[in-house]
N, C-alpha and C positions, 0 to 999 in steps of 0.2 A: 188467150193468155199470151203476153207480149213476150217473147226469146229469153228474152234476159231473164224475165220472173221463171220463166219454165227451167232455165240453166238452173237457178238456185233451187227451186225445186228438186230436180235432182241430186244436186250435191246436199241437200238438206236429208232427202230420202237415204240417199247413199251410207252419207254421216251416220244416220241413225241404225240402219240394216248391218253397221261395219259394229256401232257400240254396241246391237245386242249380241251379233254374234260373237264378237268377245266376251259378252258379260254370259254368254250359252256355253262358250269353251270353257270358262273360270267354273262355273259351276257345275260342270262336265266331271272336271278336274279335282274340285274340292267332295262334290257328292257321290263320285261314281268310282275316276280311277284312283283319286290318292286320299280315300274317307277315311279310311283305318289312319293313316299316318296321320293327318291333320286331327283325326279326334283325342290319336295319344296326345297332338299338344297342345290340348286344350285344358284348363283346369278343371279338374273335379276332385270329385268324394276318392280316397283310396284305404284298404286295408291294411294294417301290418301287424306280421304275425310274432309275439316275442314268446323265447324261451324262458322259462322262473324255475332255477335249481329247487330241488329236491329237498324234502325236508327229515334232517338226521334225526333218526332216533335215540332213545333214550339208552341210557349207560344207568343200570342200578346192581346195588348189591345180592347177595342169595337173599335178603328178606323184601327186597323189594323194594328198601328205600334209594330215591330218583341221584344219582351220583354226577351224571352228565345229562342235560336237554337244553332247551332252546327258549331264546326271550325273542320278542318283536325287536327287529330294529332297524332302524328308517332313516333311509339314504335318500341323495340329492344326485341323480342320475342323467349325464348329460348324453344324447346321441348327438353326436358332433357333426355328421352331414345334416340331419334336417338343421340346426342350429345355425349351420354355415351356408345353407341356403336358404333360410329366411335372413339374415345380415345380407345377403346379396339379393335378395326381393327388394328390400328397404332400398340399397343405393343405389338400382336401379328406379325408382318411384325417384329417388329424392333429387339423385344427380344424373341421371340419364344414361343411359347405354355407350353411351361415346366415354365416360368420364373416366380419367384414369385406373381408379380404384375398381371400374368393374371390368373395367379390359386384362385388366393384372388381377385381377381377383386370387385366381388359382397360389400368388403369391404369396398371399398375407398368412401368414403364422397362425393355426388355429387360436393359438393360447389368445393372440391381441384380441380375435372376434368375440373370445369368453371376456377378457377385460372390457371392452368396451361397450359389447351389446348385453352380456347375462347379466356381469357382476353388479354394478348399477342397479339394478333391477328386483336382484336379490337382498341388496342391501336397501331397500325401501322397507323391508318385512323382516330385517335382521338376519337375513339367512345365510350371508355373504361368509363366505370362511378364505381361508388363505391357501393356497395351493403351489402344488409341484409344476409350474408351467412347460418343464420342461419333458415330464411325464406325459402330460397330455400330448405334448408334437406328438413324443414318438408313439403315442397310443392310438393316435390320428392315423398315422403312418404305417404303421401295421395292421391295423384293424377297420379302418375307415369308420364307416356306420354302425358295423356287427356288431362289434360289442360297446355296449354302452359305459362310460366314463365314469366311476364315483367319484365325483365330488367332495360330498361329504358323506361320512357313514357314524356319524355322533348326534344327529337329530333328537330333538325331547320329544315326549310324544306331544307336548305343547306348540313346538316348533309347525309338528306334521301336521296337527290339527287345524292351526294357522294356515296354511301353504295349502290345505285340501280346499278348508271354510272360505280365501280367498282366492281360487279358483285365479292363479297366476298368470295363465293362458300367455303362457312363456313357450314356443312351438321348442322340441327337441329338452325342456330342461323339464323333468319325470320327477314324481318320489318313489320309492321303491318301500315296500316293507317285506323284509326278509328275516328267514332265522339267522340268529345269534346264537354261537355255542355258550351255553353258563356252566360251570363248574360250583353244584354249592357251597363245598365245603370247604373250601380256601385249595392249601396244597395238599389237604389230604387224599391219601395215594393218588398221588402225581405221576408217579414213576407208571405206574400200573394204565391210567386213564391215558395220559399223552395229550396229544393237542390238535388242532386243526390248522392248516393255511386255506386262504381264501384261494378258489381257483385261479388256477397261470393262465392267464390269455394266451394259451398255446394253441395246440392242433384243435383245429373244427374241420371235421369230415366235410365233405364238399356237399354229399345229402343235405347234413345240415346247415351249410352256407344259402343251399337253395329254398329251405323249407324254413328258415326263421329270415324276420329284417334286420333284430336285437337276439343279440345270445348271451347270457349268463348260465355258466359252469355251477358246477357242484363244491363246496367248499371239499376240501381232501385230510384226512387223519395222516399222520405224520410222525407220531409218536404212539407210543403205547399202546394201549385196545385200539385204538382210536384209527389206527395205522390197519393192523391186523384184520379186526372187522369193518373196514370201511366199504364194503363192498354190502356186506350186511344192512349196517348204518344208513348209508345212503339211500334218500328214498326216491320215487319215479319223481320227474321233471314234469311241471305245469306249464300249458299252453293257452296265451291269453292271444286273441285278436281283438284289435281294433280299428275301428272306423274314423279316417282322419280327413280335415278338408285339406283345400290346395295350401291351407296356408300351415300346415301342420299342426294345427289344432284338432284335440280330440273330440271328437262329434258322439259316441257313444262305443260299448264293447260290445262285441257282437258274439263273443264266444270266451268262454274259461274254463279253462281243463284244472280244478285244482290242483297243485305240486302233492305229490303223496308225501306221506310221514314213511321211515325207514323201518327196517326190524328194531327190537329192542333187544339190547345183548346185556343177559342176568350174568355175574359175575360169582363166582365163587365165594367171593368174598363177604366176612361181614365188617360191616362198616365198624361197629360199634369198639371190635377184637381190632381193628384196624388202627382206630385211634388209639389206643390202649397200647397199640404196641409201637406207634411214633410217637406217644410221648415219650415211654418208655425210653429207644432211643436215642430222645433226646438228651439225654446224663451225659452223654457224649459227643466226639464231634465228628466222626465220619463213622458209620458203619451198616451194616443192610441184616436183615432178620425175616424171618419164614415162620412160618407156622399154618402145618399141612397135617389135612387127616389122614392114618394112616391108612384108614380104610380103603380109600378110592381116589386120592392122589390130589384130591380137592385143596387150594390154597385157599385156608382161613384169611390170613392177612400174611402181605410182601411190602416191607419197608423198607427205603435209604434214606440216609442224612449223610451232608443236606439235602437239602430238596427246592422245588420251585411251584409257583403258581400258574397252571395251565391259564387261567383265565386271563393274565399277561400279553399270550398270546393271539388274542380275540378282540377284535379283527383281524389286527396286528400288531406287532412289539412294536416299543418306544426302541430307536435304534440305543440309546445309551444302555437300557435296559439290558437288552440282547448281547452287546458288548462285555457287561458287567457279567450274565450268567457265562459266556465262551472264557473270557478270560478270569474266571473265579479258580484258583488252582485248587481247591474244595471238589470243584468239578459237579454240583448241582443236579447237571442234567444226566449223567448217567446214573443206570440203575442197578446199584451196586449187588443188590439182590440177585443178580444173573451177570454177573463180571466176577473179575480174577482174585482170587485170594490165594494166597499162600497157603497148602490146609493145616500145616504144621500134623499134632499127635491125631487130628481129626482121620488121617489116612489112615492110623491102628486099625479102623473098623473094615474098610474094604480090603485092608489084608488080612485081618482077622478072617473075613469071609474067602478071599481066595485059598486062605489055608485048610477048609473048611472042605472047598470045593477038592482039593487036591490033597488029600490025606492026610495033613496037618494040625486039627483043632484035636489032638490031643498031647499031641508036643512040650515038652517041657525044657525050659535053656536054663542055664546060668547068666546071672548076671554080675559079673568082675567090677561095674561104672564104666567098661569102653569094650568098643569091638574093634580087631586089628582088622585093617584091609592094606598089606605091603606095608607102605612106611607111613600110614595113616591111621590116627588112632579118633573113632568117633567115639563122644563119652556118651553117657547116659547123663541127664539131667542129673539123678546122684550121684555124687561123685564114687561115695563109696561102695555104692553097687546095690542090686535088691536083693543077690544071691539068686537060689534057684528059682524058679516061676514057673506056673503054668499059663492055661489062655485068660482064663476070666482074673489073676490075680495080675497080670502085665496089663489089660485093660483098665483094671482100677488104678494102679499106682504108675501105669503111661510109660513103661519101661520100654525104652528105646535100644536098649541091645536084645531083648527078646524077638523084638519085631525084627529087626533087620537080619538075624539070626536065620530065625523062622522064613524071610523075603527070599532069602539066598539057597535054601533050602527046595523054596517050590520053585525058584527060576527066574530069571530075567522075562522069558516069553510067560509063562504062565501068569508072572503078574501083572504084565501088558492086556492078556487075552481079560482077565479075571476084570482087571479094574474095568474095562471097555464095557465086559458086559454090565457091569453096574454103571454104565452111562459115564464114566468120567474119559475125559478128553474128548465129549462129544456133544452136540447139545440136546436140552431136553425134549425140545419141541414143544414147549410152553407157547403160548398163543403172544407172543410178547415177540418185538422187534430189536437184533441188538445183543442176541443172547451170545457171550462169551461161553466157547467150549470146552476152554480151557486147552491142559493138555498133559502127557506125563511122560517120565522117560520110554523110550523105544516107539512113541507113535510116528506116525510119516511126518507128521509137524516139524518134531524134536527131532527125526534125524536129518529131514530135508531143510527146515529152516531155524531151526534155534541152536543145533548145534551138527552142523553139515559132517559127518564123515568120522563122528564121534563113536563109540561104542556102548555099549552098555554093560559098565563094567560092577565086578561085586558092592563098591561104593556107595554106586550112583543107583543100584539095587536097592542096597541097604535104606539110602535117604530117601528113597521113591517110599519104602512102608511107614517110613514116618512124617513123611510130608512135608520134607524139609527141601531148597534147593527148585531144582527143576519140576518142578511138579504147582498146580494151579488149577483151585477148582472153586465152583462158586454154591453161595449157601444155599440158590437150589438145587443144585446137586448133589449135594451133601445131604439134604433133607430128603431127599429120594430115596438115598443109602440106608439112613439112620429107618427111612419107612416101609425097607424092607427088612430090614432085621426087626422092629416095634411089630409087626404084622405076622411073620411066622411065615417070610422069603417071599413076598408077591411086591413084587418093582411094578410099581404105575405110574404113567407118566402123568408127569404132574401137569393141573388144569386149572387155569385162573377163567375161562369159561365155562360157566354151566348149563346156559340154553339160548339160544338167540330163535325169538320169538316175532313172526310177521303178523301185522293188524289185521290183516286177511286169511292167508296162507297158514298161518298155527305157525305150529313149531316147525323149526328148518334146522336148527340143529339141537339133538336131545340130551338130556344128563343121562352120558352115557359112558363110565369110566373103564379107562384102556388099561390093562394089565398087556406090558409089555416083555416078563420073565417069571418065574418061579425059580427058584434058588433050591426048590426042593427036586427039579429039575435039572438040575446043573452039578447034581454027585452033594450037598448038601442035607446035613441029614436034621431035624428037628430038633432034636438032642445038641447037636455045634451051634444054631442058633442058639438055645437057652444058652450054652454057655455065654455066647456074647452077650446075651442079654442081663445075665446074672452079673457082670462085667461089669457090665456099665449102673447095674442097678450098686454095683458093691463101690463102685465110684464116686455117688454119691450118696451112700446113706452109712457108708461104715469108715472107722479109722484108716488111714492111711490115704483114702479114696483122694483124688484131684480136684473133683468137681462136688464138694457138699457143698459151696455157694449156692450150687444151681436148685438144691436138696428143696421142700417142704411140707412139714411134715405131715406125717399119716397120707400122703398122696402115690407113694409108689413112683418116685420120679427116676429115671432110668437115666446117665449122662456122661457124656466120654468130654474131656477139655485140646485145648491143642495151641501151642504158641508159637509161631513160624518165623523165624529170620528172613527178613527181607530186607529192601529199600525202599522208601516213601521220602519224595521230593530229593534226592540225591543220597540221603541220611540212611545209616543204618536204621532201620525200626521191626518193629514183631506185629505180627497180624495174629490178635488175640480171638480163640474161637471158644462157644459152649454147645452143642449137639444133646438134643433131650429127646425123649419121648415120655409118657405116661400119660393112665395110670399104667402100673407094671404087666399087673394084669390081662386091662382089657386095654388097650391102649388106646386113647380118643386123640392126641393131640401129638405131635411131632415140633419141638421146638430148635431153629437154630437162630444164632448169632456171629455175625464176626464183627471186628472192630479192629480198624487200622489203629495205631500204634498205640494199642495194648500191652501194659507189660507181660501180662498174665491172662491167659485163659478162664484159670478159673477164678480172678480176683475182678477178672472186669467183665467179662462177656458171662459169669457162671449168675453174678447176684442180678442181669437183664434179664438170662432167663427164667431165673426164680421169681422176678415179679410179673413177669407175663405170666405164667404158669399160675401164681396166684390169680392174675386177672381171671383168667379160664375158669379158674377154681369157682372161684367166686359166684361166678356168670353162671356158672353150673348150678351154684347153691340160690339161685334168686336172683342176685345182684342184677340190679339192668347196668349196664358199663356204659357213661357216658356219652355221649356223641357231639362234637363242636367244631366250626370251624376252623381249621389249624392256618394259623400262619405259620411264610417261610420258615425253614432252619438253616440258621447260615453257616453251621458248622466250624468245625476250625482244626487247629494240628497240637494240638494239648496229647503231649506223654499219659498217658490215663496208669498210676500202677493198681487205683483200686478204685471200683464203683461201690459208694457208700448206701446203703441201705436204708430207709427212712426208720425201721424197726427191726430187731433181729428176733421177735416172737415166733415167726414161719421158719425161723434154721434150725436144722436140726443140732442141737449142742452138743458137738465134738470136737476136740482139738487136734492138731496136724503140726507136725513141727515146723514144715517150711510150710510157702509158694508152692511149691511142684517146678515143673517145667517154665523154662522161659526162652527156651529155642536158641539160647546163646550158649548153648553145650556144643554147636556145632558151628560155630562161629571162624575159628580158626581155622575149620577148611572148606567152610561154604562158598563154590565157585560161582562166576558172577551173575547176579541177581538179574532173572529171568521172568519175574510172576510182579509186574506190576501191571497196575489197575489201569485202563484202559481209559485216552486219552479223548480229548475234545471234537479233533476234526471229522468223527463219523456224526455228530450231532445231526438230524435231517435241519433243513435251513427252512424256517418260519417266514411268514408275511411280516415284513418288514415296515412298518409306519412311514412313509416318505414326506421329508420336513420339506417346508416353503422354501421356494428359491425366491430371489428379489423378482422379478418375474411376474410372480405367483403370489406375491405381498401386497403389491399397489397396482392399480388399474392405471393403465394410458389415457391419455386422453384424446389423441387420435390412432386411426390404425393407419400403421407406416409401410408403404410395399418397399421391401426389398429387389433389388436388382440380380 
């Protein structure tokens, strides 16, 4: 072979021996020392594991019928990084890796990627809705991938059925079907049930950041039961995986934990007494009513007016909506049933028992029409006076110098210590969120913040035993009162929960009622109850009595009235009450009522609850009582001097010369007004409906990097 051919020969050989041992180092490199790395970036098949809150349980009444549960309903769910990484697959395929848009990629506004690559898209199928663009940045922004975007959460189930049957294969844009809280009965007991928000895309434990790729929270109770038992309600979290390819398309699920259902929390209540006693009511236009056995402290039915629609708030509120309930000076959303009243003569009865306790319930005073304290003269609503009295006839006829008489008698402290233990100035501990404790002369309240460095002087004694001034209690407190005296001294706390029952677990919490005192314990003797009780029964069944409104007859209805000076909206007004129990007997039912400005206790608040009490009656004798869906009551600020009766066959026929009491006997030296009803800004704050920003209205039509 000739030099020359031999030279190239070798560099031919050379050549060759140099490309495989390169092409032996490459595959050195990619199979041996950097396999792992080069396999992570290779595309394939990947899992993702998503969280599915929990599914709430059921809210019903004592007979079982469903008060609160759950409908299907189906959302339009965006994870925003796979979404923004297939848009950046595509401009890379379209316009190449050098091209502006994918070198700036990290710049573009998520929202413009949903306008120009989802919306379109959605909108071939009708699916397209309008959105808060501005919500999404920063949901991007906080949350990146984890938690997934709604979109939409108003789906038909037409819509869903569309979007499953045409299998979208839209990488990162989900449907979701989840529970929906329903409310059936419109706003009835509102106060009582409360409401949900959709979970805050707040705190995720870091466990959980590592053990999901999508996370969805638990909706949260926020009012009412709803609040109180949420922890109950709430049921365990469903874990779905799935098998996705590179391009984020779902290949199949490979695993599903179904989301459990919650406890179920029975409620004392019945529904059917319930309505009965919001239409009831509704004669009027603000006021809150009880009715509790006195057996075991159980709430039959707890209503306020106005009132509102839970179901408003589900998903979330219309923001005008939510505006209109905060600034309603009706005030809606609180529950007037456990807030502030003035109790006006209603306090007669818990001094009556402290007198009781402390050697008093056989006392007898004079009554002149006024009692002097220095240069102050408080009248008796008669002017002319009742003359002398004992306990059960100042009961009947609500004589206000006997009480304050009899107040000053057993003591400043004593009627501090006396009223406390009857629960007033404190709250009940009702299962309910929000409870006003109200409050009365000498507690730490009233010396440290309602009246700093005050005393408690014979006056403000006096006005404490009749309710008048400084003193604020609410009708279920008063009903607690009224159900220790109906019962023969056993205080139990009252209980708008009966059982809350797990679908696995049984029962977790029992019907199980708290006797919190006996009065027969406390130096009262069985004998000083009857008198009270004979009191209040001579109150409304015999002449002279305050309360025969409340009377019907052959039923044994037992009832103390009470009319309190106060202010409502800057105005002088009276906060009119009726306090019941019966039958006399054996006593099944505990009725109260107040009613903002009432002129009269026993003209407005007494013939409410003579027709609830008829309701009862009735229900007793047969009657099935109604049940229907209530809408709002918008309430209003109407002077009420008399609630009209649709029949006066259930009164009992007696005549009375005046009204009674109207709480303006003590007018001219009532200091200033201390016991108003409790205002808006504790309201807990709802899921709010977030309107379209321009943004979020019309799609771009290119996406623009910003600088």
């Amino acid at each position: 072979m000739e030099p020359r051919y031999r030279l190239r020969l070798y560099l031919l050989t050379a050549l060759i021996i140099f490309g495989f041992g390169a092409l032996l180092s490459r595959l050195y490199q990619y199979q041996i020392k950097d396999r792992t790395r080069f396999l992570n970036q290779v595309p394939s098949n990947y899992t993702v594991t998503i969280r599915e809150p929990g599914i709430r349980g059921d809210i019903t009444d004592r007979n079982g019928i469903i008060l609160a549960h759950n409908l299907l309903n189906y959302e339009i769910v965006l994870n925003l990084d796979e979404i923004r990484d297939d848009y950046k697959r595509y401009l890379i395929e379209t316009k190449g890796k050098d091209d502006p848009s994918v070198k700036e990629f990290r710049k573009i506004k998520t929202h413009k990627i949903i306008n120009e690559w989802v919306r379109p898209k959605l909108a071939l199928h009708n699916l397209d809705h309008h959105y808060r663009a501005s919500a999404l940045d920063t949901h991007y922004i906080t949350h990146g991938g984890l938690v997934p975007f709604t979109f939409r959460d108003d789906l038909s189930y037409d819509q869903f059925a569309h979007f499953a049957e045409h299998n979208l294969e839209l990488p990162g844009v989900d449907i979701r079907v989840s529970p929906r809280r329903q409310y059936l009965y419109g706003s009835l007991a509102s106060h009582v049930l409360g409401y949900v928000k959709q979970w805050e895309k707040g705190a995720i434990s870091p466990e959980e950041k590592r053990k999901f790729k999508h996370y969805t929270g638990d909706s949260k109770g926020i009012a009412g039961v709803e609040a109180t038992m949420n922890d109950y309600l709430t049921g365990e979290e469903g874990i779905k995986t799935l098998l996705k390819n590179e391009k984020g398309e779902v290949l199949q699920m490979v695993d599903y934990i179904k989301p459990d259902v919650g406890s179920r929390v029975e409620l004392t209540l019945d529904s059917r007494v319930q309505c009965l006693v919001e239409n009831t009511l509704r004669r009027v236009g603000r006021a809150a009513a009880v009715v509790m056995n006195p057996n075991n402290g159980e709430i039959i039915a707890m209503a306020s007016v106005p009132d509102f629609t839970p179901s408003n708030f589900v998903p979330s509120i219309d923001p005008v909506a939510w505006k209109n309930y905060r600034l309603n000076k009706a005030r809606p959303l609180i529950n007037r049933a456990i807030n502030n009243f003035t109790p006006g003569s209603t306090a007669k009865l818990p001094t009556a028992i402290a007198a009781a306790m402390h050697g008093h319930a056989y006392d007898t005073e004079n009554c002149p029409g006024y009692v002097t304290y220095g240069n102050i003269n408080i009248r008796c609503w008669k002017r002319s006076g009742h003359g002398t009295l004992g306990l059960q006839e100042s009961i009947q006829r609500s004589c206000n110098c006997y009480f304050m008489k009899v107040a000053n008698e057993i003591g400043s402290n004593n009627m501090l210590t006396s009223f406390q233990l009857l629960g007033l100035g404190q709250k009940t501990g009702i299962e309910l969120p929000s409870e006003s404790p109200g409050f009365i002369p000498g507690s730490r309240y009233w010396r440290q913040e309602l009246r700093p460095g005050a005393a408690v002087t014979p006056s403000i004694t006096g006005m404490m035993a009749i309710g008048q001034s400084d003193s604020a209690t609410s009708p279920l407190q008063m009903a607690a009162v009224v159900t220790s005296i109906a019962n023969g001294g056993k205080y139990y706390k009252p209980r708008i929960v009966k059982r809350v029952i797990h679908p696995r677990q049984g029962v977790l919490v029992p019907n199980r009622p708290k006797l919190k005192l006996n009065l027969l314990q406390k130096g009262v003797q069985p004998e000083h109850l009857e008198r009270i009780r004979k009191g209040m029964w001579m109150a409304a069944n015999q002449l002279g009595g305050t309360a025969r409104r409340a009377a019907v007859t052959d039923k044994g209805v037992s009832a103390k009235t009470g009319t309190a000076q106060t202010v409502d909206m800057g105005l002088k007004s009276q906060d009119a009450w009726t306090v019941a129990f019966a039958p006399y007997n054996q006593p099944q039912y505990v009725v109260v009522v107040a009613v903002k400005r009432g002129a009269h206790g026993g003209t407005v608040a007494g013939p409410l609850v003579h027709l609830i009490l008829r309701g009862l009656f009735a229900r007793d004798d047969g009657l099935n009582l109604p049940l229907s869906k209530m809408k709002e009551s918008e309430g209003d600020f109407i002077v009420r001097e008399k609630v009209e009766l649709p029949d006066q066959g259930e009164l009992l026929d007696i005549a009375y010369e005046d009204e009674g009491e109207t709480g303006n006997e003590i007018a001219d030296i009532l200091m200033a007004p201390s016991t108003t009803e409790s205002s808006n800004p504790n309201i807990p704050q709802p899921t709010i409906k977030q309107t379209a920003d321009a943004e979020g209205s019309t799609a771009p039509k290119a996406i623009i990097i910003e600088e």
